[in-house]
The first five atom37 places (N, CA, C, CB, O) and aatype in JSON, in Angstrom:
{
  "aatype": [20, 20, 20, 20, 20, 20, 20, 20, 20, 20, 20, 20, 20, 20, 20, 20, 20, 20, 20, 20, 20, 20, 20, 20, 20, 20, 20, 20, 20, 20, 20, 20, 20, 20, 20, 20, 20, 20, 20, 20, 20, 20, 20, 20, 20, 20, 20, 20, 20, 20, 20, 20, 20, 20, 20, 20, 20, 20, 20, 20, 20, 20, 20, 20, 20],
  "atom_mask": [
    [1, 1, 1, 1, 1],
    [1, 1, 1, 1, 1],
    [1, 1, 1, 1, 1],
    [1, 1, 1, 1, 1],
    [1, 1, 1, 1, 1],
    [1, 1, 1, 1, 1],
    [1, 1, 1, 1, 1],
    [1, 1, 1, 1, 1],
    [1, 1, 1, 1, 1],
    [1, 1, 1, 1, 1],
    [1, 1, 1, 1, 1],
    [1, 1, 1, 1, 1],
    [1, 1, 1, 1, 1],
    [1, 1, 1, 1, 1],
    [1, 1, 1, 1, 1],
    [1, 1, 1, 1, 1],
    [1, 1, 1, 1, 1],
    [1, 1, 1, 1, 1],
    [1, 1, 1, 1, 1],
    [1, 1, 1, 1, 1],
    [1, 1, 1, 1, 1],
    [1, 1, 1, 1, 1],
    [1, 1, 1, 1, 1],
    [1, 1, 1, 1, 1],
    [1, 1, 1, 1, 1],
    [1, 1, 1, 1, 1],
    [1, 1, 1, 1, 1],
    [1, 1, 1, 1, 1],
    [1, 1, 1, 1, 1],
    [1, 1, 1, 1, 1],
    [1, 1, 1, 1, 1],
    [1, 1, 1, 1, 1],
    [1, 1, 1, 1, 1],
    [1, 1, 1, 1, 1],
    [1, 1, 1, 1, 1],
    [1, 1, 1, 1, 1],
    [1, 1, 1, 1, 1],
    [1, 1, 1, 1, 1],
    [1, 1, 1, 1, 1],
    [1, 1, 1, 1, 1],
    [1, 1, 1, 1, 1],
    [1, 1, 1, 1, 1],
    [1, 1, 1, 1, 1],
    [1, 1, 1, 1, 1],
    [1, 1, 1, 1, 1],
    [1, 1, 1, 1, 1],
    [1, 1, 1, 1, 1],
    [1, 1, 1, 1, 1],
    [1, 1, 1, 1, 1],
    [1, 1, 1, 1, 1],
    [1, 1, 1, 1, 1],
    [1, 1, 1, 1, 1],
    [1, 1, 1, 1, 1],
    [1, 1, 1, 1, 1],
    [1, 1, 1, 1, 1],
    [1, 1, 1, 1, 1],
    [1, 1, 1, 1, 1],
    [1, 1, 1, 1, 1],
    [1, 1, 1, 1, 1],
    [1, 1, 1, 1, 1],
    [1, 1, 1, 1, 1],
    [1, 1, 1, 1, 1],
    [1, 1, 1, 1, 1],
    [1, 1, 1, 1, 1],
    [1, 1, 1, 1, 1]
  ],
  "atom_positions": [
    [[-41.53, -66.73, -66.95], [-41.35, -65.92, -68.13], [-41.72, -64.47, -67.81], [-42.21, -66.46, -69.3], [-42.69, -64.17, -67.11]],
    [[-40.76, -63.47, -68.45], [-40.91, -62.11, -68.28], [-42.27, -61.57, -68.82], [-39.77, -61.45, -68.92], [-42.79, -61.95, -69.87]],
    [[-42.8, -60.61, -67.95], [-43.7, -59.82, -69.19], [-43.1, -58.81, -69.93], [-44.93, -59.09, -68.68], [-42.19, -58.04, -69.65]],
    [[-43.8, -58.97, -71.0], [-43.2, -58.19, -71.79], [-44.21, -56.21, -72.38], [-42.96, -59.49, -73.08], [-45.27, -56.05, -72.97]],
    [[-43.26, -55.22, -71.86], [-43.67, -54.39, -72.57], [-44.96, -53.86, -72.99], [-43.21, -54.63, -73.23], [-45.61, -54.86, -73.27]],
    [[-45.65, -52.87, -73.18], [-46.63, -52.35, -74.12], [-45.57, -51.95, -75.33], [-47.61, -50.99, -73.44], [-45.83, -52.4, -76.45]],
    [[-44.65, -51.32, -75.2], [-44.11, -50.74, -76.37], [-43.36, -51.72, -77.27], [-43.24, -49.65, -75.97], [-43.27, -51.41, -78.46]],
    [[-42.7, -53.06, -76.8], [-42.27, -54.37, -77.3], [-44.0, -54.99, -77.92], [-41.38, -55.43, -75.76], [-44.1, -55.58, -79.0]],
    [[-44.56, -54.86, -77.5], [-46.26, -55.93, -77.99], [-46.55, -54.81, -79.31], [-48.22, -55.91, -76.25], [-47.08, -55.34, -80.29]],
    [[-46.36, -53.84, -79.39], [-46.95, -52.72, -80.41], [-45.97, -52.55, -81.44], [-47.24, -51.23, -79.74], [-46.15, -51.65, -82.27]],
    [[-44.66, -53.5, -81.52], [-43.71, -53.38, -82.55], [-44.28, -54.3, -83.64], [-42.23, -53.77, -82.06], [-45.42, -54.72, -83.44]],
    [[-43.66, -54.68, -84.78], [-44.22, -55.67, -85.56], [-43.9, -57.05, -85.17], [-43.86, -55.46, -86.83], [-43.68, -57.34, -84.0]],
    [[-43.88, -57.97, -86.18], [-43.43, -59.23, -85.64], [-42.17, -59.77, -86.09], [-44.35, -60.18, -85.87], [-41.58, -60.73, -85.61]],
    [[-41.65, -58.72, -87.5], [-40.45, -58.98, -87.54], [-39.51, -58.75, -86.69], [-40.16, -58.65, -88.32], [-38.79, -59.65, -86.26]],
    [[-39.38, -57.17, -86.28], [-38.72, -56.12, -85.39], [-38.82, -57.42, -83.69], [-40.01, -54.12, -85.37], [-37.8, -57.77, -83.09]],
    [[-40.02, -57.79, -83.36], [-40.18, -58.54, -82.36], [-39.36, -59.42, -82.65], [-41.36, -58.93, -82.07], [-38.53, -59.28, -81.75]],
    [[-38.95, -60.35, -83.36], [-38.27, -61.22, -83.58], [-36.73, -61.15, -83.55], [-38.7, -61.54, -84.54], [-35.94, -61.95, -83.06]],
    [[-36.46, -59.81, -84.29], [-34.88, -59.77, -84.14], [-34.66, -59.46, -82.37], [-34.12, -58.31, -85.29], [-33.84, -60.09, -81.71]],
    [[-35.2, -58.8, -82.01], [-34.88, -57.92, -80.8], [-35.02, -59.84, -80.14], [-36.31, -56.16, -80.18], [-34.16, -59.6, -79.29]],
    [[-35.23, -60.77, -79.97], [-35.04, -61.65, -79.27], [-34.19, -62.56, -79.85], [-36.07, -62.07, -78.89], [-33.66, -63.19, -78.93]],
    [[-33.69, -63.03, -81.2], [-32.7, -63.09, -81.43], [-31.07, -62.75, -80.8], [-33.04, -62.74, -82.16], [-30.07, -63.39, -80.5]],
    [[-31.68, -60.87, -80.84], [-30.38, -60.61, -80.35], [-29.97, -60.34, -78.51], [-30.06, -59.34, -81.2], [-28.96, -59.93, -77.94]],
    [[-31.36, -60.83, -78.02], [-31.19, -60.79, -76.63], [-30.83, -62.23, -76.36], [-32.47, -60.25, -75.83], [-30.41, -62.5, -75.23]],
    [[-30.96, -63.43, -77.5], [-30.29, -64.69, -77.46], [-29.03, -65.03, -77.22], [-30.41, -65.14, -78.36], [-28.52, -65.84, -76.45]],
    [[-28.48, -64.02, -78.26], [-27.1, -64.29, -78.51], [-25.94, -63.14, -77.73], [-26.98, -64.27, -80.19], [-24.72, -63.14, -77.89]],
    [[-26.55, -62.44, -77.06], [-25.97, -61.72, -75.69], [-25.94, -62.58, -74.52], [-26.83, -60.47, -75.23], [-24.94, -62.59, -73.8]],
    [[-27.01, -63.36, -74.26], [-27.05, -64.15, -73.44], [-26.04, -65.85, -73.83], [-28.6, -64.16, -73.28], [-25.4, -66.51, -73.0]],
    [[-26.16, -66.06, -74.91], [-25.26, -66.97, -75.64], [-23.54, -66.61, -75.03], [-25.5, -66.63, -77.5], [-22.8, -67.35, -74.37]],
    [[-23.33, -65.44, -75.45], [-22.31, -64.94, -75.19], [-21.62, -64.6, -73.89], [-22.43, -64.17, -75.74], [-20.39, -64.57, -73.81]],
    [[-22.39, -64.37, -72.92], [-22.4, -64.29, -71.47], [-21.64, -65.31, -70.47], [-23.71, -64.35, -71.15], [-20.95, -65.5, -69.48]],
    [[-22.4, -65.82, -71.63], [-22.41, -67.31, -70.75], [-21.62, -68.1, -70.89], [-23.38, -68.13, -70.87], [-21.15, -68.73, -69.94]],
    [[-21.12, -68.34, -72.62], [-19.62, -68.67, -72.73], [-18.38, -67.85, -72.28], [-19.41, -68.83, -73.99], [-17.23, -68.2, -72.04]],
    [[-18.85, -66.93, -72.26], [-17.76, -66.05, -71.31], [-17.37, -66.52, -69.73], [-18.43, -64.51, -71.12], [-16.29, -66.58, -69.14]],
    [[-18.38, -66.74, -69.44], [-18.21, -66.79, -67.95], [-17.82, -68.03, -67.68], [-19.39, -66.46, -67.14], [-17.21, -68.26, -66.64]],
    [[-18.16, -69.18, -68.73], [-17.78, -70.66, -68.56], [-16.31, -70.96, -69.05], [-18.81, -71.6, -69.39], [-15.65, -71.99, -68.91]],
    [[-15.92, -69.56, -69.8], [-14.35, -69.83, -70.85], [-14.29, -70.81, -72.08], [-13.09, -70.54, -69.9], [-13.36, -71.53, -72.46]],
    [[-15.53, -70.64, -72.56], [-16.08, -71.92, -73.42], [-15.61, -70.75, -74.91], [-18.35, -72.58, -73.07], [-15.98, -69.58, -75.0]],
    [[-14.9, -71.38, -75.73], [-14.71, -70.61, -77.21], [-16.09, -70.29, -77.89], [-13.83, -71.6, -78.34], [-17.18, -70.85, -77.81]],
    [[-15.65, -69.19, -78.59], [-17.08, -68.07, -79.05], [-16.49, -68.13, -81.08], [-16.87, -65.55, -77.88], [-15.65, -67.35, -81.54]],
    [[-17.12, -69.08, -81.8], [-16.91, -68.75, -83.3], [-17.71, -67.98, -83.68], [-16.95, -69.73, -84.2], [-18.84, -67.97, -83.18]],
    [[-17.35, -67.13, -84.63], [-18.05, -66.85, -85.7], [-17.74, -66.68, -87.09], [-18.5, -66.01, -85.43], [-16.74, -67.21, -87.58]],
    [[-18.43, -66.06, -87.66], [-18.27, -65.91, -89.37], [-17.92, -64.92, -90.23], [-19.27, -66.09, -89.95], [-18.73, -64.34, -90.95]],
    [[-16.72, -64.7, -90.19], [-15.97, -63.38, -90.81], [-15.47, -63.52, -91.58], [-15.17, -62.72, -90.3], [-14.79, -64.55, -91.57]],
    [[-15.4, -62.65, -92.81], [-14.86, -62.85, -94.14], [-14.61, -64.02, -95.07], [-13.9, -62.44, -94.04], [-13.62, -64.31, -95.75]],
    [[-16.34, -64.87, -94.83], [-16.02, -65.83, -95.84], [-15.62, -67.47, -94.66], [-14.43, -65.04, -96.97], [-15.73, -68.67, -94.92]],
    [[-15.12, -66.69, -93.31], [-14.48, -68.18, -92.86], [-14.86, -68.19, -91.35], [-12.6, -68.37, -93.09], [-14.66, -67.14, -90.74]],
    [[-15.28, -69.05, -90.8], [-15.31, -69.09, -89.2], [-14.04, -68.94, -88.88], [-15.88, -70.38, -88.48], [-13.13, -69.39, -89.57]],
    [[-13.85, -68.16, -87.55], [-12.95, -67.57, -87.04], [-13.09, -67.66, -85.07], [-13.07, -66.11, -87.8], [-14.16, -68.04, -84.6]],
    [[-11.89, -67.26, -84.11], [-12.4, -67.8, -82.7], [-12.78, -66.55, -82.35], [-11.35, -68.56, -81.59], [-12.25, -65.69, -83.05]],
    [[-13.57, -66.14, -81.45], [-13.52, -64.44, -81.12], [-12.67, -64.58, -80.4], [-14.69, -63.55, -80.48], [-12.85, -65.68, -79.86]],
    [[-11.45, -63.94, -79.88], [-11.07, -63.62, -79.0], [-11.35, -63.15, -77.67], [-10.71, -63.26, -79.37], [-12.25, -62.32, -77.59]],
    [[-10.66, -63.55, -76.42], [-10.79, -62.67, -74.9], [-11.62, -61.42, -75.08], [-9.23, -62.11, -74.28], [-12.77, -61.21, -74.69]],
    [[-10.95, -60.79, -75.63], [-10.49, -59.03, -75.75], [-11.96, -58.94, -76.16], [-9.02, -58.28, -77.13], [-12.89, -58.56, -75.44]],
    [[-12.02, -59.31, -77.35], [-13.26, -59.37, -78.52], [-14.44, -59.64, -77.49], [-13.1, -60.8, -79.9], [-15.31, -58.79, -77.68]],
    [[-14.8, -60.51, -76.49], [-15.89, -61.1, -75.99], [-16.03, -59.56, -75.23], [-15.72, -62.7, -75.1], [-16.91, -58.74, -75.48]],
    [[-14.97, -59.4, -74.25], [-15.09, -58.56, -73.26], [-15.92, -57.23, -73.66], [-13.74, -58.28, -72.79], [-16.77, -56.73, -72.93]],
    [[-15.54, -56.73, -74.98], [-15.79, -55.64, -75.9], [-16.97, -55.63, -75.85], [-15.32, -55.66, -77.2], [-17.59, -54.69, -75.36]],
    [[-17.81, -57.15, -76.58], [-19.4, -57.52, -76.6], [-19.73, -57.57, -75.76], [-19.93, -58.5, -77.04], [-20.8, -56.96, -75.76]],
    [[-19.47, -58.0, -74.67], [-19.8, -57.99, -73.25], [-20.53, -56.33, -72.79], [-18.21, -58.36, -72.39], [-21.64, -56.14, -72.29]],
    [[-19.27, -55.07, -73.24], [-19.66, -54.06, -72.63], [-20.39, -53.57, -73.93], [-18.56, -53.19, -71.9], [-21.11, -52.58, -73.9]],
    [[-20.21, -54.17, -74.87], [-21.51, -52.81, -75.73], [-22.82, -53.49, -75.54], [-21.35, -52.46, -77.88], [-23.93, -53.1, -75.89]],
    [[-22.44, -54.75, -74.82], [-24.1, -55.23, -74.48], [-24.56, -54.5, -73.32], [-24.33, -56.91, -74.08], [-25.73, -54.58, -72.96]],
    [[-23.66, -53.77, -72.68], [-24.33, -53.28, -71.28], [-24.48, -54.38, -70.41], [-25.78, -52.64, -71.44], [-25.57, -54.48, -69.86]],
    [[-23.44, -55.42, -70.11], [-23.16, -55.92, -68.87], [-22.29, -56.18, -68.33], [-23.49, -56.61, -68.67], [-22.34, -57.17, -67.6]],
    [[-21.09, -55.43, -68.42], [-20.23, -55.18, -68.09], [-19.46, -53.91, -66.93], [-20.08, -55.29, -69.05], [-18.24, -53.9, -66.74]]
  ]
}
């Protein structure tokens, strides 16, 4: 397990919480990417597939791309 931060330990515990949430679901995403495994989610009321294009996009605004 990573250590983590002085400036991550001095956030609250909500703020702590999302920020690993969303380092979850980057990694969630990664990974179905790389396996070609379909990516749903929940848009307007209805699950929907993300698309190629769409992953690749998340991919680079995650900064690993």
């Amino acid at each position: 397990m990573r250590r983590l931060s002085k400036r991550i330990l001095s956030l609250p515990p909500e703020k702590r919480a999302e920020l690993a949430l969303q380092a979850a679901v980057r990694k969630v995403i990664e990974g179905n990417v790389e396996r070609g495994i379909p990516i749903y989610a929940w848009r307007g009321g209805r699950v929907v597939n993300v698309l190629p294009e769409m992953r690749r996009k998340l991919r680079r605004k995650a900064g690993r791309d």
